[in-house]
Z-matrix of the N, CA and C atoms (Angstrom, degrees):
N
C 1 1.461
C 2 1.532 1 108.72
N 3 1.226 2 120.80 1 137.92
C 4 1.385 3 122.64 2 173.42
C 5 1.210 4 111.08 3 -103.91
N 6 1.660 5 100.83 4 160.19
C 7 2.119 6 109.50 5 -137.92
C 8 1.570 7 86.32 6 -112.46
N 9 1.403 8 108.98 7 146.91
C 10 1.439 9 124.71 8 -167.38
C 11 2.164 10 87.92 9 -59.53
N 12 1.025 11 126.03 10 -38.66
C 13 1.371 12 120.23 11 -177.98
C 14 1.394 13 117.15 12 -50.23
N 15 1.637 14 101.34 13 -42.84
C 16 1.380 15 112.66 14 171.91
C 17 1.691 16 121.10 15 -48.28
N 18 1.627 17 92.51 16 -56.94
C 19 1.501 18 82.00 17 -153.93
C 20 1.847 19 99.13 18 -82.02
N 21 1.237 20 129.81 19 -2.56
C 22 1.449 21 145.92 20 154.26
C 23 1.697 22 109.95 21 -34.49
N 24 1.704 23 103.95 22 -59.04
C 25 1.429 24 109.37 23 -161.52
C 26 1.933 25 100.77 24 -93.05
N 27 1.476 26 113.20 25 -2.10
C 28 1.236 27 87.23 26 -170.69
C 29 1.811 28 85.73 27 -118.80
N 30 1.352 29 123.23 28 10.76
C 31 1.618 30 124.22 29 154.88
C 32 1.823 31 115.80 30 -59.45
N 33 1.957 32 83.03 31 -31.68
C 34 1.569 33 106.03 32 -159.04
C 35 1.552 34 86.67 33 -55.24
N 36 1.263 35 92.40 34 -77.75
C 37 1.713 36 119.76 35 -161.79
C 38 1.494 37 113.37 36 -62.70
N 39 1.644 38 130.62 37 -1.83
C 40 1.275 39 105.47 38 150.38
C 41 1.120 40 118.74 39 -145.40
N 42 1.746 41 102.11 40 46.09
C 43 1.823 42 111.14 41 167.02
C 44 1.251 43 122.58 42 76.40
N 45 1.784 44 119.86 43 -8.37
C 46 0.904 45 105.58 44 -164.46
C 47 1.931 46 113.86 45 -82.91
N 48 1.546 47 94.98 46 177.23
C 49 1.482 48 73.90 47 173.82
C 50 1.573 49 115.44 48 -120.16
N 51 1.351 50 120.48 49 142.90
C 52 1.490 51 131.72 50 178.10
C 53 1.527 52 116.93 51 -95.60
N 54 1.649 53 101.47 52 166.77
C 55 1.262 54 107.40 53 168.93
C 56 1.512 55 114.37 54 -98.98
N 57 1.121 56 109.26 55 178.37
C 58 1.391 57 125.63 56 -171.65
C 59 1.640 58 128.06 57 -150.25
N 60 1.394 59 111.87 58 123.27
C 61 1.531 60 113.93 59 170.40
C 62 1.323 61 116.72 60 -90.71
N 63 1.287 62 151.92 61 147.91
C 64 1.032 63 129.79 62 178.43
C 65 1.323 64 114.93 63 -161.88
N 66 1.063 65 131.93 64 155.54
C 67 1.577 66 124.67 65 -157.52
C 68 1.417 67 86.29 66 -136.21
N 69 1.168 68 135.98 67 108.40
C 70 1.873 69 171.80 68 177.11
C 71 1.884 70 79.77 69 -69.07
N 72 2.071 71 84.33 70 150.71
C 73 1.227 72 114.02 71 162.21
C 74 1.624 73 122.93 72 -64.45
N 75 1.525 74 90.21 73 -12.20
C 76 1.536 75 98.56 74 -177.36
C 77 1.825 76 109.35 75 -93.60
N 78 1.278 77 99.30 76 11.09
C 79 1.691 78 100.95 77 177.72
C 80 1.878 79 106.31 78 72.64
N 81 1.609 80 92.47 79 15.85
C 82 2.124 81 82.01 80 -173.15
C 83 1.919 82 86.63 81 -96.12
N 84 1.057 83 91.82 82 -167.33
C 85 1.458 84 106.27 83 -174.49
C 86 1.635 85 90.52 84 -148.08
N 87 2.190 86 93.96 85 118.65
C 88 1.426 87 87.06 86 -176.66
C 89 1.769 88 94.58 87 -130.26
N 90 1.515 89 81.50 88 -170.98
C 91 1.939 90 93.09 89 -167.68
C 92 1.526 91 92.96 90 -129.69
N 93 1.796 92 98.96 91 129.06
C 94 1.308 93 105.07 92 -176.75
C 95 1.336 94 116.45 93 -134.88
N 96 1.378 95 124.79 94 158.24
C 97 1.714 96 109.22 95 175.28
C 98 1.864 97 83.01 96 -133.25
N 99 1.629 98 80.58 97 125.22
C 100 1.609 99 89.40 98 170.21
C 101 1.649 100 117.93 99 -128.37
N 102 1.353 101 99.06 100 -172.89
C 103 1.621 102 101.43 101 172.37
C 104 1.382 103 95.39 102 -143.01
N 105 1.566 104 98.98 103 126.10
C 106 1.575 105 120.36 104 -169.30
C 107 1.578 106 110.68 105 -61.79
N 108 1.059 107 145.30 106 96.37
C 109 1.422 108 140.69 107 170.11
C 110 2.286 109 117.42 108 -58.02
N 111 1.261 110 96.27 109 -69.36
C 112 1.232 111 107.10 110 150.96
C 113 1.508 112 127.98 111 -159.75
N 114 1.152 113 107.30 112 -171.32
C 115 1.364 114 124.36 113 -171.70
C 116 1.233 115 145.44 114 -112.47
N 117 1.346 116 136.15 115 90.43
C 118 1.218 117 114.66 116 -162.05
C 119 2.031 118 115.59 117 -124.19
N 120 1.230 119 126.28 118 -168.68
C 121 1.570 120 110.33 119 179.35
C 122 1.351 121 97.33 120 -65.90
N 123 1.282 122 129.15 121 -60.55
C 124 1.819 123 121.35 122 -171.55
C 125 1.604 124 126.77 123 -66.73
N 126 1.165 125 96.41 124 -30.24
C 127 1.983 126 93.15 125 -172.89
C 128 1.701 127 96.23 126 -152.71
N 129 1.506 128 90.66 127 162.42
C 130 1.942 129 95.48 128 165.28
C 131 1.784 130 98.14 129 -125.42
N 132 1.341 131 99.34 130 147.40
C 133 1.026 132 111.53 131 168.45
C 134 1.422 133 111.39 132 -103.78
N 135 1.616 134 114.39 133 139.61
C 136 1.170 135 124.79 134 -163.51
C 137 1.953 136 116.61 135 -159.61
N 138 1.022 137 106.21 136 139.17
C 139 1.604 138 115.44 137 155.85
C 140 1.228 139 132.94 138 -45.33
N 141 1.228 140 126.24 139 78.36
C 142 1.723 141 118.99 140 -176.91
C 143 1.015 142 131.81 141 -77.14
N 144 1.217 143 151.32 142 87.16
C 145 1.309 144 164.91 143 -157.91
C 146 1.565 145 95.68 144 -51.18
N 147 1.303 146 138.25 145 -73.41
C 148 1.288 147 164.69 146 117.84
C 149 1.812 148 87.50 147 45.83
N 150 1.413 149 107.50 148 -94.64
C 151 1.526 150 118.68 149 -177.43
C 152 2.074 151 107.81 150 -91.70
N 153 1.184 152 134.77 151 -8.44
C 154 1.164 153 122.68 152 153.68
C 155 1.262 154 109.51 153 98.37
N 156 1.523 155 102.93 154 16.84
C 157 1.692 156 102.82 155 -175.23
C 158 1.624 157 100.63 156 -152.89
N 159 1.498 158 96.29 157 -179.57
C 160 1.641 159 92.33 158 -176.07
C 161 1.571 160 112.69 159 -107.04
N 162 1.251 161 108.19 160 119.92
C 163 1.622 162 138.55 161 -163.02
C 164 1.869 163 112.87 162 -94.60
N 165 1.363 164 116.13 163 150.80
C 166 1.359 165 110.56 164 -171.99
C 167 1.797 166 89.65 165 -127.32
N 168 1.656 167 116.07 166 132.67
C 169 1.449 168 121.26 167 -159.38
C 170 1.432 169 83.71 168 -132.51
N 171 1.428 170 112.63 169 128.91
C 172 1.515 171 126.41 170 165.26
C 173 1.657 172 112.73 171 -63.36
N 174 1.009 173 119.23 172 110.95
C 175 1.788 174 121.23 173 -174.45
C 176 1.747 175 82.66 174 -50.42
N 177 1.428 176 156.43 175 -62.20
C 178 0.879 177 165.23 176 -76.26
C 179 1.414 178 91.40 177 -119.58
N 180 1.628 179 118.26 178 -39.71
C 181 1.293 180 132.62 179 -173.25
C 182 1.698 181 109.16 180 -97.14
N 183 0.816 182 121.21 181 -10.07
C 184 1.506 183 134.31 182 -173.22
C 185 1.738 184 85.54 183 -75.59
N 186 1.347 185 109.56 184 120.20
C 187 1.642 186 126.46 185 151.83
C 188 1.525 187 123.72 186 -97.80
N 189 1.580 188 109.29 187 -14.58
C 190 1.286 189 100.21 188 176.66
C 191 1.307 190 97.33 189 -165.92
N 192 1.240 191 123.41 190 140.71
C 193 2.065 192 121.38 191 162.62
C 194 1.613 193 90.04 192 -142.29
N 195 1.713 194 105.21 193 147.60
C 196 1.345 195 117.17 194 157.32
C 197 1.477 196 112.77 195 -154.22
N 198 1.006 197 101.67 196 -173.49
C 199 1.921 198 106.60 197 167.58
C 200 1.593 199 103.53 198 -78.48
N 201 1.813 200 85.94 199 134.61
C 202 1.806 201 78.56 200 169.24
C 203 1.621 202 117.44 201 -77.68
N 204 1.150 203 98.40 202 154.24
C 205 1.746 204 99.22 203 -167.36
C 206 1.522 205 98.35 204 -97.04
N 207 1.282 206 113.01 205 145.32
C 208 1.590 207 124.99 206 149.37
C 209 1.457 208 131.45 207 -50.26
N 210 1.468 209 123.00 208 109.48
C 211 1.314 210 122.11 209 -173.33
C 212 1.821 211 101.53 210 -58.17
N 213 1.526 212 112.09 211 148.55
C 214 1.735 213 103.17 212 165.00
C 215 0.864 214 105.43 213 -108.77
N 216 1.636 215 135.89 214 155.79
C 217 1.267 216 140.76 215 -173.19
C 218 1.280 217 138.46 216 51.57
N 219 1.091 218 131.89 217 167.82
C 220 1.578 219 124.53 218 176.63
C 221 1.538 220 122.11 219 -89.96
């Protein structure tokens, strides 16, 4: 299984952009597609498509990140 750090540092390193679960200071649980800026042990900084600017996400609060997948077919 690959570790939420993983797929964090290799969003980092080739631009791509991921999704995101995330559980807000506001107790909501939101859905995000970002682009990883960097990385550190407490938070990543990143591009949020979502709000249009670049956002800082507590790894701590992160419930889920992956690659976005390709729909198949029509």
């Amino acid at each position: 299984m690959i570790s939420m750090d993983n797929i964090l540092s290799r969003a980092r390193e080739n631009g791509k952009i991921i999704e995101l679960i995330y559980f807000s200071k506001e107790n909501d649980f939101t859905h995000r597609f970002v682009k990883v800026l960097s990385v550190n042990e407490e938070e990543i900084l990143a591009f949020c498509y979502t709000r249009r600017q670049v956002r800082r996400f507590k790894k701590a609060n992160i419930l889920s990140a992956a690659p976005i997948r390709k729909k198949k077919g029509a």
